[in-house]
N, C-alpha and C positions, 0 to 999 in steps of 0.2 A: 610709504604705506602700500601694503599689498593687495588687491582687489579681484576676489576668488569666486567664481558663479561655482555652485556646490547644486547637485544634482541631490532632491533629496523626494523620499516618500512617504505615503501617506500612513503611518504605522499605527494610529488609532482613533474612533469617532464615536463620539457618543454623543445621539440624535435625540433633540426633543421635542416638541410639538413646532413646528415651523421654524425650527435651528437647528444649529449642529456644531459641536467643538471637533475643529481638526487638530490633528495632532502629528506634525510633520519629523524627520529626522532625517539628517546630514550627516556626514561622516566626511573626515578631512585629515590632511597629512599635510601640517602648519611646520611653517620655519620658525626660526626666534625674530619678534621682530612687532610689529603692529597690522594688523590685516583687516581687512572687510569683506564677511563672506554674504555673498547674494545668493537669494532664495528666491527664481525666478518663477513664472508661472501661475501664480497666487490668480486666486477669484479677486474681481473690481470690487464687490460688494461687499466684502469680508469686515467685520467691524473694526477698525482700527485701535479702540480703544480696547481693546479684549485683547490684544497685540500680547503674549507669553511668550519669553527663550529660558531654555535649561540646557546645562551642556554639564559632560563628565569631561575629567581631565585637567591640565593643569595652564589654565589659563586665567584673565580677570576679565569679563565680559562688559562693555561697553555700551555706546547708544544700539536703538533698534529702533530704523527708519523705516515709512513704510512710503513708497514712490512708484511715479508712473513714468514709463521707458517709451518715447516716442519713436516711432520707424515709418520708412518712407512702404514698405512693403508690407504684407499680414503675417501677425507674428503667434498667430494661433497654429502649434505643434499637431492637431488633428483637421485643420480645416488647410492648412498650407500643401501638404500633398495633396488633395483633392482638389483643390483650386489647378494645381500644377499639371494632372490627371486631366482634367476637364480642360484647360487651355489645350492638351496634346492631343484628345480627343476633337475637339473643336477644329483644331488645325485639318487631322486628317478628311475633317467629313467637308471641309473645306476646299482641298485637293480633290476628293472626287465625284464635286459639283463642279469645277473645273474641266474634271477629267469628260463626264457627263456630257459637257457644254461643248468639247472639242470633237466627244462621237456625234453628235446632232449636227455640227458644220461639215464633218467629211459624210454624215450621209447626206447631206444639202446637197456639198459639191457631188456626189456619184449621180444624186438624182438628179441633178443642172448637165450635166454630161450624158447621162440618157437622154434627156429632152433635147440636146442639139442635136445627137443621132439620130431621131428618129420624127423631127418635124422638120418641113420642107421649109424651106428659106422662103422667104415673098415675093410673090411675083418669079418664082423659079420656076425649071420644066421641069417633068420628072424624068428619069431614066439618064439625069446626066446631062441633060440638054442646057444651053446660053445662059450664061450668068445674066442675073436682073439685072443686073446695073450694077455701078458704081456706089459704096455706101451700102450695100444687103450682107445678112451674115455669112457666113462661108456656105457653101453649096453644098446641098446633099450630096453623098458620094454614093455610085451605084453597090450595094455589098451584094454578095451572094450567100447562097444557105450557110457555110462552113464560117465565113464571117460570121455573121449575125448569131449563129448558135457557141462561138465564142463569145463575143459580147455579153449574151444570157448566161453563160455558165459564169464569167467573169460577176457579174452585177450580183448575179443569186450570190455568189461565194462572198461579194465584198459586201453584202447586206447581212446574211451571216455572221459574217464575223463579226462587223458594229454591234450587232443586237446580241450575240453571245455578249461580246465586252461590257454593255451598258444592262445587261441582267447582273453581272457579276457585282458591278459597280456598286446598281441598287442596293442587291444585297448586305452589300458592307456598308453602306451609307444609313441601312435598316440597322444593323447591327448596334451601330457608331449613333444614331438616334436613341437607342434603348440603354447604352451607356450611358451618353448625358442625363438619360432623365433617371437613373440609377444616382449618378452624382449629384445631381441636383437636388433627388430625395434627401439628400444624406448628409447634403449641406444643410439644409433647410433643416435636420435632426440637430445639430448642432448650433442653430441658433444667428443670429443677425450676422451678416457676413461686414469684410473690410475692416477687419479689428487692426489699425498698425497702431498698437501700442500695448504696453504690457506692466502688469501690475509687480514689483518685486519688493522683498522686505530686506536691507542691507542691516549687517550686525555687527558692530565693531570689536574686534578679538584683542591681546593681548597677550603674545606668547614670548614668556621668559626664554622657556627653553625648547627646541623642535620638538616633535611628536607630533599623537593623533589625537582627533579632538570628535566630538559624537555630539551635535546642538539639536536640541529638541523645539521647534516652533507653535503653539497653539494660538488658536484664533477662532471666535466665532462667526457662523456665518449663515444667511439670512436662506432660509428657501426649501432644504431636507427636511423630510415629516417622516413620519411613522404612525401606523393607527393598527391595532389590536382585531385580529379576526379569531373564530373559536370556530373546533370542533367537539360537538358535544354527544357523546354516544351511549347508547342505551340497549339496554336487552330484556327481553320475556320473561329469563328467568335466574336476574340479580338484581340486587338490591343497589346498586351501586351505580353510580355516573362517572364514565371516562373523558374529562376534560383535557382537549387538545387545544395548548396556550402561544399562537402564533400573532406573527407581525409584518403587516406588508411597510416595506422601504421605499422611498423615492426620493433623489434628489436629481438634479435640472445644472449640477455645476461642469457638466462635460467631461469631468474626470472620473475614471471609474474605480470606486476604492475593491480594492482587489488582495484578497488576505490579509485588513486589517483586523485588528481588534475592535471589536464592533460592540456597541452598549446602548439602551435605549433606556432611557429614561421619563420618568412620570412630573417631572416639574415643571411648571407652568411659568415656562419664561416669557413668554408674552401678554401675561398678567401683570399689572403693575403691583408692587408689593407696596405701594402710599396706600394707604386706609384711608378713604374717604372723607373728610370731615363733613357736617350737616351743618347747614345755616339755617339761622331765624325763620319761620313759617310765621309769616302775618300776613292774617285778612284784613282787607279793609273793603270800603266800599266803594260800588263801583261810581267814579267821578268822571264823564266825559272829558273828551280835550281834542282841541281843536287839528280837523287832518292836518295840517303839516308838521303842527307838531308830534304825532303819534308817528309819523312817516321819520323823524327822525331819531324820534328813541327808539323806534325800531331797529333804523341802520343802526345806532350807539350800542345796542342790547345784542345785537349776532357780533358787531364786530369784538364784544368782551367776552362774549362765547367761546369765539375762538381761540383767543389769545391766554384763555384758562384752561379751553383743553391742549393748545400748546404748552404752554408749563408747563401741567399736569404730565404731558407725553416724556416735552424733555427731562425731567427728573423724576421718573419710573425707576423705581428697582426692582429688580427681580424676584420672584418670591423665593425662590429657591438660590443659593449658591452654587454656580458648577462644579459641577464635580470632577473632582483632581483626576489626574492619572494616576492609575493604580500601579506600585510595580512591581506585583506579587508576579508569578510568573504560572502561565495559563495551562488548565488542565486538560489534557489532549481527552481525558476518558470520559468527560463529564456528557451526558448524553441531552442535554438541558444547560438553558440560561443559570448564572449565578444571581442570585437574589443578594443586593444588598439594599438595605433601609436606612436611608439618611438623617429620617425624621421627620424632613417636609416631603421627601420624593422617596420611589423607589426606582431604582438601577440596575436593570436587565442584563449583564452581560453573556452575549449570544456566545456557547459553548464551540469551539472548531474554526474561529473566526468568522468574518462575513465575504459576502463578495458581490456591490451593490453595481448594478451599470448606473453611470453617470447623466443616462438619456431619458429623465423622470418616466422609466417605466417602473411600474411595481415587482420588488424583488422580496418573495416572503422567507421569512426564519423560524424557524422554530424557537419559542421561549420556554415553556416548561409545559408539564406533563403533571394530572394528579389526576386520583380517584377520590370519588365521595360518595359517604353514604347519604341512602334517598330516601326518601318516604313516596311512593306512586300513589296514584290519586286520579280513577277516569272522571271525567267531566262529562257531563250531558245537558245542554239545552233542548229537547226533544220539536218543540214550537216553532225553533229558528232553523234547526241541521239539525237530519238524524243520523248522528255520529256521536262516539264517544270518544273524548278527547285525553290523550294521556298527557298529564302532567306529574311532575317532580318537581319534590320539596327538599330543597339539599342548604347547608351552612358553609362558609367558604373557611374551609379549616387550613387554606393557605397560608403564607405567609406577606403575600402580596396582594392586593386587591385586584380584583378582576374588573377592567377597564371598560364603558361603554365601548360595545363593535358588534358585528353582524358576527350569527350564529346559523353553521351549519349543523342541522340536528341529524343523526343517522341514528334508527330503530335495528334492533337486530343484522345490523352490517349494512342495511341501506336508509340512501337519502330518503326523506320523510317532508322534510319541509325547512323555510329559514327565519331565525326570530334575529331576537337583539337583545342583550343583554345592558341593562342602566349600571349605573356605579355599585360594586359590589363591594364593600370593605371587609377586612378582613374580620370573622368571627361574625358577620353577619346574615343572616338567613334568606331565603329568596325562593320564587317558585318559575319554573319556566313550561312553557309548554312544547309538548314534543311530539305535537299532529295529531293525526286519526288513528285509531288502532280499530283496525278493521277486524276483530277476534273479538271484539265486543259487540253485538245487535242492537241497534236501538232504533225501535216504533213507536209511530204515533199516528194513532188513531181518533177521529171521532167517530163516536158512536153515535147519537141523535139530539137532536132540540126539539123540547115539548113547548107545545106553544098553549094556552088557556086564561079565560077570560073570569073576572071575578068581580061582584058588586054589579048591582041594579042600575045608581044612580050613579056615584060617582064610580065607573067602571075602571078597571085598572087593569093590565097584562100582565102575565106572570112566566115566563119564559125558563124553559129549563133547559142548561148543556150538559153533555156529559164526554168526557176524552178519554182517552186508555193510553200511558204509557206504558210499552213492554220491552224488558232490558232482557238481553241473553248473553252469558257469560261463554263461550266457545275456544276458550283459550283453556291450558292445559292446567293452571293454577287460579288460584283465588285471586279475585280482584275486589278494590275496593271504590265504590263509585258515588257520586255527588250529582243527584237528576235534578234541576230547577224548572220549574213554570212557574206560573203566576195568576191570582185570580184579578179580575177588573176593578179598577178602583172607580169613586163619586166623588162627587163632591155638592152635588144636589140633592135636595132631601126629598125629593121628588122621586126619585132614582135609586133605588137598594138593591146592594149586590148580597147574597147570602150565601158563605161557602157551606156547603155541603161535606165533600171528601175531597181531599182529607181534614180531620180534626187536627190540630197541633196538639192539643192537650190531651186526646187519647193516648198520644205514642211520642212525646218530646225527645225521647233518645235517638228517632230515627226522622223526625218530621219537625221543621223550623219554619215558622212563618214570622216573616220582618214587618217592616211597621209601613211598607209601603206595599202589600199583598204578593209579595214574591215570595214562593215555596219552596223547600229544599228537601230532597230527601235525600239521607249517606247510609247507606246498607254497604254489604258484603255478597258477593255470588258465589258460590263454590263452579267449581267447572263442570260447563255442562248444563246448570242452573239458569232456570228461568223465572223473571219476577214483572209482574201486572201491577201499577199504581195506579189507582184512580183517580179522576181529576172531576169532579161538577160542584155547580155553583149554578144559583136561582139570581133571576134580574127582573125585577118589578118597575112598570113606569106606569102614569095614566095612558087611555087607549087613545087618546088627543094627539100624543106626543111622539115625537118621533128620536130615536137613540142611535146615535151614531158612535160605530167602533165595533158593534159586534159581527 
């Protein structure tokens, strides 16, 4: 039997909320004979039971083992150069602390050598004169000027050159410091170091007759996500909303999938598809029981807790089935994701391929593109912000459901502000809002509170306000606008509020009063148009009492 390590890549993925099916492919040029080709490199974590081979060609396929390959060395293909890198950088900055250590001893010795020429020995004479004795260092020697300014030119020159050599030295030792901690980053990017061992999947072949043979490996695997971001843009003067339908990627597996077929999908594999069952709801009453026994049905009651939501875990099914590889063959011109709808999911395939780094940073794609028609709609709370608020009311005439994620809103070509969009099904309606539109004016004013007192005996206040809101339309076309306040609510009969302006029942086409005293009024402005609402309302209490809130 023939035992063949097959170099193979990653040729398609399709991502679902915290998984991901890889889809590997080998190529190979088999004798006749029985083989086992190894698929090295594989993630530790990869689900084993999710374990897939498909091959073209003319063979009979065999067991498919999935095993861990122990070594005395690290057998991680991007972290083994850098290790390698960093020992030879290590080495050299090693060399020239050495180096370093040997200019510091010869300027010692130069500096030990100045100091015996030029301090008198003990107990010596100067000018040359009787050795001290027996046992004292060697005797000054008389020098004259030509000496002694040798000496100085000598010392200056060899001090010189040490501190030339040990500035040079730093430098590369500076240099060689900013490497390692460049590698160091970069290991630490890649994840817990000392890996000697490696994950491979072996596949046992059967080839009648030589030729080539093409195996396709899939497996799922724990850790790559996807989540759904939106650009949503709007203008002055259309009707319409341009939805921009993208997706940030990340996965943490170190390998960088690099023009594969890339797919993102909406099924919810980490949902278990067991449907709950309900048990018995009985009351009874409450019957003490003695501490140590409650102490132990306690322990009895978590530790069955667990062992049901163990079960429960181990025999999850997914709610959706993976979805196969596809082998239609990819359309280069497509400017957008391919929609396809499985039933329980739908499946994004990202148009041009993808090309995701391995190093769970976010890599975003493009999904699809569409326009919709809107209904605009300003908003104005005048009490709380004077601003009026532009919203859109659009139906999602997609094909796809548009996925809870953050929303970038752009007005007229620019940012504006950022929302979030909840689950949007298809064919169903929704309203989002798309900030301030500063071409709308919106005031508020008070005007005045009359304050007057009524009755002799049982005397009573009678308080009046009065507010002005005033809308101005300064945009080039009609708008259509929704102004809400509110009049004070009771709930003491003590206490009467009486609206005044506006009536609802004078003008119910354009003025709505709810059942909790919040007011609405929806008019039209033409451009250029300015419109004054009035707001008062009468508050009676006795003169005793005192009201709080106004």
């Amino acid at each position: 039997m023939t035992i063949t390590e097959v170099e193979s890549v990653v040729l398609s993925v399709t991502v679902y909320q915290g998984r991901a099916m890889i889809t590997r492919e080998a190529k190979a040029r088999l004798a006749a004979g029985d083989h086992v080709l190894v698929f090295p490199g594989l993630p530790s974590d990869l689900d084993r039971d999710s374990l897939q081979v498909k091959g073209t060609g003319e063979a009979v396929l065999g067991e498919c083992v999935f095993e861990t390959e122990y070594f005395e060395e690290d057998v991680d293909g991007k972290r083994r150069p850098l290790l390698a890198e960093r020992r030879r950088v290590s080495d050299e900055a090693e060399e020239l602390n050495l180096h370093l250590s040997r200019l510091d001893g010869e300027k010692a010795f130069l500096d030990r050598i100045s100091s015996l020429l030029t301090t008198p020995p003990p107990g010596g004479t100067p000018q040359g004169g009787p050795s001290a004795g027996p046992g004292t260092p060697c005797p000054q020697t008389v020098l004259d000027v030509g000496t002694w300014s040798g000496i100085t030119d000598f010392y200056r020159s060899k001090h010189s050159e040490l501190d030339s050599l040990r500035l040079t030295a730093e430098r590369k030792l500076r240099d060689i410091s900013d490497k390692i901690e460049n590698l160091d980053a970069r290991l630490e990017d890649l994840g817990a170091s000392g890996r000697r061992s490696r994950e491979v999947v072996k596949v046992g072949i059967r080839k009648k007759t030589a030729g080539d043979l093409v195996l396709r490996l899939s497996y799922m695997l724990s850790g790559p996500s996807w989540r759904p971001v939106y650009n949503l843009r709007a203008s002055g003067d259309s009707d319409t909303l341009q939805l921009e339908y993208d997706a940030y990627i990340s996965q943490a597996t170190g390998e960088d999938w690099s023009g594969v077929e890339l797919r993102l999908s909406t099924a919810r594999v980490n949902v278990s598809g067991v449907i709950p069952e309900l048990r018995p709801w009985r009351l009874e009453f409450h019957r003490p029981r003695h501490a140590v026994l409650r102490s132990v049905m306690a322990k009895e009651s978590a530790k069955a807790d667990l062992r049901e939501v163990a079960d429960f875990a181990s025999g999850a099914a997914p709610s959706a089935p993976y979805e196969e590889e596809d082998a239609a063959e990819l359309d280069f011109e497509r400017d957008e994701a391919e929609v396809r709808d499985s039933g329980a999911s739908v499946v994004f395939t990202v148009a041009g391929g993808g090309n995701v780094s391995g190093d769970n940073k976010d890599t975003r794609v493009g999904v699809a593109r569409r326009e919709f028609p809107a209904a605009f709609l300003h908003k104005a709370v005048p009490k709380l912000a004077e601003f009026a608020y532009l919203t859109a009311r659009f139906k999602n005439e997609a094909d796809f459901p548009i996925l809870p994620g953050a929303v970038n809103i752009f007005f007229d070509g620019s940012f504006v502000s950022g929302s979030a969009f909840g689950l949007i099904m298809p064919g169903q309606e929704t309203e989002v809002s798309l900030g301030v539109d500063e071409g709308v004016k919106v005031e508020y004013r008070f005007l005045k509170r009359f304050r007057k007192g009524e009755g002799l005996v049982n005397k009573r206040v009678s308080e009046q306000f009065e507010h002005q809101i005033r809308v101005t339309n300064n945009r080039t076309r009609p708008v259509d606008l929704s102004v809400s306040d509110q009049f004070p609510l009771t709930s003491d009969k003590d206490l009467v509020v009486k609206a005044l302006q506006p009536q609802a029942r004078e003008n119910p086409r354009e003025v709505a009063l709810d059942d909790e005293s919040r007011i609405t009024w929806t008019f039209s402005l033409k451009p250029g148009e300015k419109r004054e609402l009035p707001l008062a309302y009468l508050v009676e209490y006795p003169s005793d009492r005192r009201v709080e809130g106004l």
